[in-house]
C-alpha positions as CSV (number, residue, x, y, z in Angstrom):
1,X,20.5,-13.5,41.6
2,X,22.8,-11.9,39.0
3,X,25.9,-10.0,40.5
4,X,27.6,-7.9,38.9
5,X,32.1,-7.1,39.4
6,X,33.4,-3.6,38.7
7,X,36.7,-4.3,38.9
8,X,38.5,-0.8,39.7
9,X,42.5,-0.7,39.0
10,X,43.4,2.0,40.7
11,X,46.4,3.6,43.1
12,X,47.2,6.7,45.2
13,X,50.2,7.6,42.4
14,X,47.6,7.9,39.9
15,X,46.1,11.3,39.7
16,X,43.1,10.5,37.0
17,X,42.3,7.3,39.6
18,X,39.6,9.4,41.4
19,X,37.6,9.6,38.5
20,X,37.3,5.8,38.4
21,X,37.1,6.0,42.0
22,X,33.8,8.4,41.7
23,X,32.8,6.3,39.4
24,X,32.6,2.8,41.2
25,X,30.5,5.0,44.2
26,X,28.3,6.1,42.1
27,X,27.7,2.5,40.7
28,X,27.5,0.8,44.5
29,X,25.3,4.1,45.1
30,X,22.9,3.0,42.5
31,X,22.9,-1.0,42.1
32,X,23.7,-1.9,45.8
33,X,22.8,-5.5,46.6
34,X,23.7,-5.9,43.1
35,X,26.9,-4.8,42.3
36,X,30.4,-6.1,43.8
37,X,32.8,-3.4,43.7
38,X,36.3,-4.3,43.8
39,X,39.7,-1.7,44.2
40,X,42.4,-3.6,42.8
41,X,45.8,-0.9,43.8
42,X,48.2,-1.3,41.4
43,X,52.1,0.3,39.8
44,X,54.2,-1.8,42.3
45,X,55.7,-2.2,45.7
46,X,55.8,1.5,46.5
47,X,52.0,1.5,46.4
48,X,50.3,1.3,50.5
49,X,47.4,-0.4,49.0
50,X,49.4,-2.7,46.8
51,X,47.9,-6.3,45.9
52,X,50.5,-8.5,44.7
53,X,48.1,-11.7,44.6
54,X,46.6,-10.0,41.9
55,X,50.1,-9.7,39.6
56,X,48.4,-11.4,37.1
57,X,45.6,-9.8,35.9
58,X,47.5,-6.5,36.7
59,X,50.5,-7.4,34.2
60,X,47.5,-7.3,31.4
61,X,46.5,-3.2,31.7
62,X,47.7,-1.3,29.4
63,X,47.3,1.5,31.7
64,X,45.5,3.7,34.9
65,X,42.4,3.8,35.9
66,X,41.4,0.6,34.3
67,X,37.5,0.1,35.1
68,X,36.1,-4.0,33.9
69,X,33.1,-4.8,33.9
70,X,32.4,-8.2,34.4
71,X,35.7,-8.8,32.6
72,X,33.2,-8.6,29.8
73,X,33.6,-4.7,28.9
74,X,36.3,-2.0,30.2
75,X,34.9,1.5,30.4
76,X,37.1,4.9,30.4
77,X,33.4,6.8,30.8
78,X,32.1,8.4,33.8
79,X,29.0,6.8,34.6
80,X,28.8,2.7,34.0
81,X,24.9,2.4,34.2
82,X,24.5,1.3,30.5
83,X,27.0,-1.8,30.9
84,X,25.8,-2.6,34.2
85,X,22.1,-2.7,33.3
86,X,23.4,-4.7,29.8
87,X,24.6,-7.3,32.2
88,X,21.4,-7.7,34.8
89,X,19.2,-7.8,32.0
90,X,21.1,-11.4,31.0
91,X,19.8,-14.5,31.8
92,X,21.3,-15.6,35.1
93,X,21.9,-19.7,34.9
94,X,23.6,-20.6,37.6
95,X,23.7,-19.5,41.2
96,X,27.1,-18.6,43.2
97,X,27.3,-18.9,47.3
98,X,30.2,-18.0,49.5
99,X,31.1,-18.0,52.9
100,X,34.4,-17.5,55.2
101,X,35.2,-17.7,58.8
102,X,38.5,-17.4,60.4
103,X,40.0,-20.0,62.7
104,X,40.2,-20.1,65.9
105,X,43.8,-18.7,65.8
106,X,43.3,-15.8,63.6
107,X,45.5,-16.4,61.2
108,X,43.9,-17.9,58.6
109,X,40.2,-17.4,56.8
110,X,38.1,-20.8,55.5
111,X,36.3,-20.0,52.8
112,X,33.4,-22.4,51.2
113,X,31.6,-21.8,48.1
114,X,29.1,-23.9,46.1
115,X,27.2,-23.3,42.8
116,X,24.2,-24.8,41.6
117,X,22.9,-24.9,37.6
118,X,19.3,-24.2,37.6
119,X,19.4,-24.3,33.5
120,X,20.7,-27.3,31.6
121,X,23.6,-26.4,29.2
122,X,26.5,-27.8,27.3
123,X,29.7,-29.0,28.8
124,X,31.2,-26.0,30.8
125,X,34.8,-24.4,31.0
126,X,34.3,-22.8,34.2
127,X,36.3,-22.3,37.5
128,X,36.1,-20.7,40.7
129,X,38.3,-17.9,42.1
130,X,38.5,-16.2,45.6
131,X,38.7,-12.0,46.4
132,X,38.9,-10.9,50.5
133,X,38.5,-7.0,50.1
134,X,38.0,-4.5,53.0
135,X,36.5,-1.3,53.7
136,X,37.3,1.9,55.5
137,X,41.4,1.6,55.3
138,X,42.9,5.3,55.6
139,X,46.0,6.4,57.5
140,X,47.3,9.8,57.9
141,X,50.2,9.2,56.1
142,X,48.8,8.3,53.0
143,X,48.1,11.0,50.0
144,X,45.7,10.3,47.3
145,X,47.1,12.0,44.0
146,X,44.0,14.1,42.1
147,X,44.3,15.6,38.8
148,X,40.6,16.5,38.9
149,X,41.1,18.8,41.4
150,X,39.7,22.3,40.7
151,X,38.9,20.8,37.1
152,X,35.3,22.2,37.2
153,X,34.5,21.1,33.7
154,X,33.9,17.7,35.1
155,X,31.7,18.3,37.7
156,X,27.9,18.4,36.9
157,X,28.0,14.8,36.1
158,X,27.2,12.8,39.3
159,X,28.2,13.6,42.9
160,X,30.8,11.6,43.9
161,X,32.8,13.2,40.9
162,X,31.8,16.4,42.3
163,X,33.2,15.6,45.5
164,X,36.9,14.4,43.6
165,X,36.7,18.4,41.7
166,X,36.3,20.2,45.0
167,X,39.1,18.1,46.8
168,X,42.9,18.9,46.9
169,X,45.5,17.8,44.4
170,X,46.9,15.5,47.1
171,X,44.2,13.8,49.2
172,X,44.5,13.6,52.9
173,X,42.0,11.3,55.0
174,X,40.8,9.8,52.0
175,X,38.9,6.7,53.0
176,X,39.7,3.5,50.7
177,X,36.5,1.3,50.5
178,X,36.3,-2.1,48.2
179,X,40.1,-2.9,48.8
180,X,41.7,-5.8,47.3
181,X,43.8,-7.7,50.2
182,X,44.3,-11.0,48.7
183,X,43.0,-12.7,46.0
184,X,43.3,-16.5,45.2
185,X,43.3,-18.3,41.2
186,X,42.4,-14.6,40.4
187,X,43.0,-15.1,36.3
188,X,42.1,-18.2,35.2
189,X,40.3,-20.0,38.5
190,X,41.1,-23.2,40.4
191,X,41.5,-26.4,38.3
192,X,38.6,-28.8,38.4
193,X,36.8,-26.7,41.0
194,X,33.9,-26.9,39.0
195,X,32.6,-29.7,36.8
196,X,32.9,-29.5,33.3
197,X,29.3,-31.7,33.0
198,X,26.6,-29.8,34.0
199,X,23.8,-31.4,36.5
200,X,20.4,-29.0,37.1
201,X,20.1,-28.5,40.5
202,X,23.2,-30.3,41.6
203,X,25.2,-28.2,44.3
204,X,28.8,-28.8,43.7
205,X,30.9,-27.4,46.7
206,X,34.7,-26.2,46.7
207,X,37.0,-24.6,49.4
208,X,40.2,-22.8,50.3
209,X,42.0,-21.5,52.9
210,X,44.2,-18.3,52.5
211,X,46.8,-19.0,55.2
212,X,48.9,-16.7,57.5
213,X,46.8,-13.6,57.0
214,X,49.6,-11.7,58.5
215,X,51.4,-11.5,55.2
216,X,48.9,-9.7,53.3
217,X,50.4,-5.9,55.5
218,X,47.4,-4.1,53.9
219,X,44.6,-5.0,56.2
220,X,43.9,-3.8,59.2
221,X,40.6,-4.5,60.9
222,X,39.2,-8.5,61.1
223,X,35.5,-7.0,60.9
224,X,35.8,-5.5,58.3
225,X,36.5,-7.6,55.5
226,X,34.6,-9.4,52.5
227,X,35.3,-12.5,51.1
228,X,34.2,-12.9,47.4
229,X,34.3,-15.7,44.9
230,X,34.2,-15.5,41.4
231,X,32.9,-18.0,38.9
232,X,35.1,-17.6,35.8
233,X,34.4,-18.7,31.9
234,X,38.2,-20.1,31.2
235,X,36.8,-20.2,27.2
236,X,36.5,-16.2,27.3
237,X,37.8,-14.5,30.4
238,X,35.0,-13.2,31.6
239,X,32.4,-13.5,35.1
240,X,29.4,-15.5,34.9
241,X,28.4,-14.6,38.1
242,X,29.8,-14.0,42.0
243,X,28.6,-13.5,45.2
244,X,30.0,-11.8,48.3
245,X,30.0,-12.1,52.2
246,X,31.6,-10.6,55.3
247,X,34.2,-12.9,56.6
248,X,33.4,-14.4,59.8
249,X,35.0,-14.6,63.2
250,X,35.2,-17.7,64.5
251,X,31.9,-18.2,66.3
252,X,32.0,-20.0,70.0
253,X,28.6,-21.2,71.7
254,X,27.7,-20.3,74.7
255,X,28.4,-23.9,75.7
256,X,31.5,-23.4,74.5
257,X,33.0,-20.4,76.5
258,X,32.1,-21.7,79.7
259,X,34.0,-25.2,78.8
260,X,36.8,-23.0,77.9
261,X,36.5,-20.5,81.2
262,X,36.1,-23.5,83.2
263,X,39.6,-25.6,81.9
264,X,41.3,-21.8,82.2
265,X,40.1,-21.7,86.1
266,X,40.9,-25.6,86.7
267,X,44.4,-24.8,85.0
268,X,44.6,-22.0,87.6
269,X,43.9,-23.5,90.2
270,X,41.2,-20.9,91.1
271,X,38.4,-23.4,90.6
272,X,36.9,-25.5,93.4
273,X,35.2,-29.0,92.9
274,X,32.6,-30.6,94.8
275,X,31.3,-33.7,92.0
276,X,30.8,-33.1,88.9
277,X,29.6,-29.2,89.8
278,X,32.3,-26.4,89.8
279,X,32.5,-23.6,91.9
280,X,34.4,-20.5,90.7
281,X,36.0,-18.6,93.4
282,X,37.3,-14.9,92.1
């Protein structure tokens, strides 16, 4: 299946943002299973959302809101269905899995990925890059800026941009959805992560780790977050395809948690043996 990434550069500073903003709902609203929306916040440090992994793609904008499609098109209009269906209707060659779990410490996500060419081609210039978004991030503190507001000669066009004209100038509540949190080989891809010869049907695997999760200050709930990878064309820039998953936690059997309750209560000493059998005494 054919995904398609609306890459939305965006930040609370920006007070024409929330017409991007409307835009991307309206898009996840309409294409669901296929679309991959992704809120990149941008304009520095001083930003609450800020994504620093992504300082290289964001050094390229010439300016805010900054909507790609694909990395294929960039669109300053209000709705995106045209380049959106322009993509789907393309051929899709080559299929793009991810997954990611977190240790057993919680501080670091294990991501796997693999691709598989169903369609023989030339040689290849591809690579494989890594996105862990998150939805639902709001504090009280936080103030959306919102130049649309009261504007009514926008509204009429969809209803998320309704919603943006009826708001305040400065946002309260709002609700951030799509986040970026951390983003891995975001412009050009890992090296060699993919192979340059293409094999139908062969299922080439890669993986990462993005380590000490504590560093990225931006996210806030473990259940919450995505992990996306992104199979990149090095010769033009743009997204072949890319796939997207929540982010495990790590997963104990039920065999498992009682070897672990058991070595807790032998460590205790609240644990009495008779053989090979235990007795827990509370």
């Amino acid at each position: 299946m054919r995904k398609i990434v609306v890459e939305d550069y965006t930040g609370m500073w920006c007070g024409w943002c929330p017409r991007a903003l409307a835009s991307l709902e309206n898009a996840v609203h309409k294409y669901a299973n296929n679309l991959i929306p992704i809120a990149i916040h941008g304009g520095g440090y001083d930003e609450p959302l800020y994504c620093s992994t992504y300082y290289n793609k964001l050094k390229q904008l010439t300016g805010y809101p900054t909507l790609e499609i694909n990395r294929r098109a960039q669109s300053n209009k209000y709705l995106l269905d045209t380049y959106i269906d322009n993509d789907l209707a393309k051929l899709t060659t080559v299929e793009v899995n991810v997954s990611a779990m977190w240790n057993e410490e919680k501080t670091d996500i294990n991501v796997s990925s693999e691709i598989i060419f169903r369609v023989a081609q030339d040689p290849v210039n591809y690579s494989l890059a890594y996105v862990i978004t998150e939805d639902s991030l709001s504090d009280p503190n936080w103030r959306q800026a919102n130049y649309l507001s009261g504007r009514n000669q926008y509204k009429g066009f969809f209803p998320e941009l309704d919603k943006m004209v009826d708001s305040e100038h400065s946002i309260a509540n709002m609700v951030f959805r799509h986040t970026a949190i951390a983003a891995a080989s975001i412009l050009s891809g890992f090296p060699s992560s993919v192979k340059p010869t293409v094999v139908v049907d062969e299922v080439q695997k890669h993986q990462h780790v993005f380590r000490n999760m504590s560093q990225y200050s931006t996210w806030k709930n473990k259940e919450h977050l995505d992990i996306i990878v992104l199979l990149l064309n090095n010769a033009t820039g743009e997204i072949v395809n890319a796939n997207i998953s929540r982010v495990k936690l790590n997963a104990t059997t039920g065999i498992q948690q009682v070897a672990n309750a058991t070595e807790k209560r032998k460590r205790s000493g609240s644990l009495r043996c008779l053989g090979t059998l235990y007795f827990c005494t509370y």
